[in-house]
N, C-alpha and C positions, 0 to 999 in steps of 0.2 A: 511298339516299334523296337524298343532297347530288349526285348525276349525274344523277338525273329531274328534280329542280329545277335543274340547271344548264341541261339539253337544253332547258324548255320556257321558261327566264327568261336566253337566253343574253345580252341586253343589261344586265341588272341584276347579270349575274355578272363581269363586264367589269369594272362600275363599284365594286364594293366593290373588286378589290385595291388598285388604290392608296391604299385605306385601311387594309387592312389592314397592307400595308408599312408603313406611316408610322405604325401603331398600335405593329406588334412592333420595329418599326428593323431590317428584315429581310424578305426577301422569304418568303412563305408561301404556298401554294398547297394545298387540299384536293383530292384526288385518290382514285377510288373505287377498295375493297377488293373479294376475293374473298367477300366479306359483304354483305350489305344492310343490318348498323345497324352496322359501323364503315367509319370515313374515314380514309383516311391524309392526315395535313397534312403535305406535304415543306416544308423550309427550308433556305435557302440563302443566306450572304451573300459579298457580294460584296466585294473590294480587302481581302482578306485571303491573308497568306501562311502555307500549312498547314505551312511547316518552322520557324514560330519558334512558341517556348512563349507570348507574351505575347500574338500572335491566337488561339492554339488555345482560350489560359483566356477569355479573354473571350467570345471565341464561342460555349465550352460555359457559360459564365455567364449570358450575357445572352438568351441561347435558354430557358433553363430559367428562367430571370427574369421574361419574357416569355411564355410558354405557355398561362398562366391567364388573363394581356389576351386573348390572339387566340381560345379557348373561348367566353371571355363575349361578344366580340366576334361571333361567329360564331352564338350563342345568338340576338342582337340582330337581322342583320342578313338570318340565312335562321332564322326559327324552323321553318320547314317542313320542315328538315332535322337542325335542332342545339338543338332548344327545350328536351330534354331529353337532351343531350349531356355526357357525361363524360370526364375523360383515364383511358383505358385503359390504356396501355402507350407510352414511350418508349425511344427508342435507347439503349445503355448508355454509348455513348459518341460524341463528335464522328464523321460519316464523311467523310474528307477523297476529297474531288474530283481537284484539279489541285494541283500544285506543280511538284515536278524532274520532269523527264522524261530519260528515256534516249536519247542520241544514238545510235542504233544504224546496224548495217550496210544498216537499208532505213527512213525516215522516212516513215512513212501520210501519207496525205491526203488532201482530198476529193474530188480526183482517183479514186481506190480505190473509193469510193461511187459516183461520175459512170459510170463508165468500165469498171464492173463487172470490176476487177484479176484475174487468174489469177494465183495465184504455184506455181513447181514447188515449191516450201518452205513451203506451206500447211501452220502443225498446227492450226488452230482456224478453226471459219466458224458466225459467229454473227450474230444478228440484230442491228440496233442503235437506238437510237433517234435515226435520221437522217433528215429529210423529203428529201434526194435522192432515195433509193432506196427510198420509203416503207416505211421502218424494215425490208426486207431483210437479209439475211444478208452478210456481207462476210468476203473470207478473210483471215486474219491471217498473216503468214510468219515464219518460225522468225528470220530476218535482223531482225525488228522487237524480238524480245529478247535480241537479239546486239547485245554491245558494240562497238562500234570498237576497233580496236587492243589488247582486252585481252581474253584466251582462260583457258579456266576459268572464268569469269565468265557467267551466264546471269540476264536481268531479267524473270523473267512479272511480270503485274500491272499496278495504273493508272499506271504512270510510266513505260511500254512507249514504245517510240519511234516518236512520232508528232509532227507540227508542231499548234500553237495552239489551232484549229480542231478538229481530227478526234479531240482525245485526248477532247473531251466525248462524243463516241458511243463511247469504245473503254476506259472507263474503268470498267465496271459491273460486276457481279459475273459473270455468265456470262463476258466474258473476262478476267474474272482468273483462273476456272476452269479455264477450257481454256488459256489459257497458260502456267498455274502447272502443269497436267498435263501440260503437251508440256515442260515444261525439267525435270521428274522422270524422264521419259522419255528427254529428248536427254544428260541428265548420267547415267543409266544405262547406255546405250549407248556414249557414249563411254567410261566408265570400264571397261566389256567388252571392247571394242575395241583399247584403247589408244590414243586420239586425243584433240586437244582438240578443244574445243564449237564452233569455228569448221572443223574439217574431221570432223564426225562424218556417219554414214552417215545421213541425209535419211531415205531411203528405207525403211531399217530403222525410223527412230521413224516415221514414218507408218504404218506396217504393225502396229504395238504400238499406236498408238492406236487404231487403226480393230480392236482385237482387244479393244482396253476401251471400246469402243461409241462412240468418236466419230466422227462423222458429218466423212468427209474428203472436199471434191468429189474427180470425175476418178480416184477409187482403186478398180482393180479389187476389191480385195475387199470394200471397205465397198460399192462396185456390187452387187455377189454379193450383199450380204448383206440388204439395203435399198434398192433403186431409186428407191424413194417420193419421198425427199426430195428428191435432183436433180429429180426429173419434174416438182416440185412449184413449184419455183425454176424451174426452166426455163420453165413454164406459166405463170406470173407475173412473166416478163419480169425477174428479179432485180429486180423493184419501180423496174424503170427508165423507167416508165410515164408517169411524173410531171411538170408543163409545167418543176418546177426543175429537175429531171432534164436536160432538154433546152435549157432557158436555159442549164447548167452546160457543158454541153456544148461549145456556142456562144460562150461567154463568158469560160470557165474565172474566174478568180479574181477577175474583176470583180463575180463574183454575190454578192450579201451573202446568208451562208444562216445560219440561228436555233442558239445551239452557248451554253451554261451559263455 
């Protein structure tokens, strides 16, 4: 319901959030479910650092402090949507975004989106929420959760190695998935082998992933097995279609592009 009313009143929906920020002291956004009577309201604050105890408690404080404002708030200011709105269900806990990041043997960036990256060390290619490449598929390299200089050590997940910018599309749950599956795989392999995680066989964990269904561009057997998806990306220009796309292009790092 709060997406019909946002599509047909998009100037009045403009105008509430900076009230509503300034109601919760926190940025808030309702955003539509695979439901028609619930709403997901994300929140997010910002000039907070997720590796110390005393931003985490407050943030999980004054978020939960703040909840029942931004409901009644919302009751007020779309009844058409929230007149007879209730809290459902919240997160169990804080979800932390950004913090340390891994210096790895290959640093993303929005270059990777622009420029649409091939890597032969691809273990993950997922979609992202990036307006370069209008939220396309982007490949991840096994070098992105590879330490520098320190072997045994493998990092999936949101603090993967990426520059400022590119870790807010690369930090979601689908690649934490696929990354936290390809270092179960590449620490498998090596310990078979006998090698560390910086000379293990590539080739080998691509071929075990794409045998646990993940979708690996350029891999004969996941080709064999599924075509679709390449065809599918390919047909849609890896979402490089886009005029930022093409500023990015031109411009490289001059572009200001939208990033959490």
């Amino acid at each position: 319901m709060y997406n019909e009313w946002e599509q047909a009143h998009p100037n009045a929906a403009r105008t509430i959030w900076p009230e509503l920020k300034k109601l919760a002291g926190f940025n808030a956004l309702p955003l539509p479910s695979n439901r028609n009577d619930i709403c997901w309201v994300n929140n997010w604050h910002e000039n907070r650092d997720c590796s110390t105890i005393k931003d985490l408690t407050e943030t999980e404080i004054n978020t939960r402090i703040n909840i029942r404002k931004v409901i009644e708030f919302l009751r007020e200011a779309v009844p058409a949507a929230f007149e007879h709105a209730f809290l459902y269900d919240i997160a169990p806990q804080t979800g932390l975004r950004c913090s340390k990041r891994l210096k790895g043997e290959y640093i993303m960036s929005p270059k990777d989106f622009a420029f649409e990256t091939h890597f032969d060390d691809v273990i993950a290619w997922h979609s992202t929420i990036c307006q370069i490449n209008d939220c396309g598929p982007v490949e991840i390299p096994y070098r992105a959760i590879l330490p520098q200089k320190i072997d045994g050590l493998l990092c999936p997940g949101r603090h993967l190695s990426a520059d400022n910018v590119s870790i807010d599309w690369l930090n979601l749950i689908p690649q934490c998935v696929g990354t936290g599956q390809a270092a179960g795989v590449a620490a498998a392999v090596a310990i078979q082998q006998g090698t560390g995680t910086h000379d293990v066989d590539i080739r080998t964990v691509q071929d075990i992933l794409v045998e646990q269904d993940v979708p690996l561009p350029r891999n004969e057997k996941f080709h064999a097995i599924d075509p679709t998806y390449q065809e599918c990306v390919e047909e849609h220009q890896y979402g490089l279609y886009t005029a930022l796309a093409a500023k990015y292009r031109e411009e490289g790092d001059n572009v200001k592009v939208y990033h959490w």
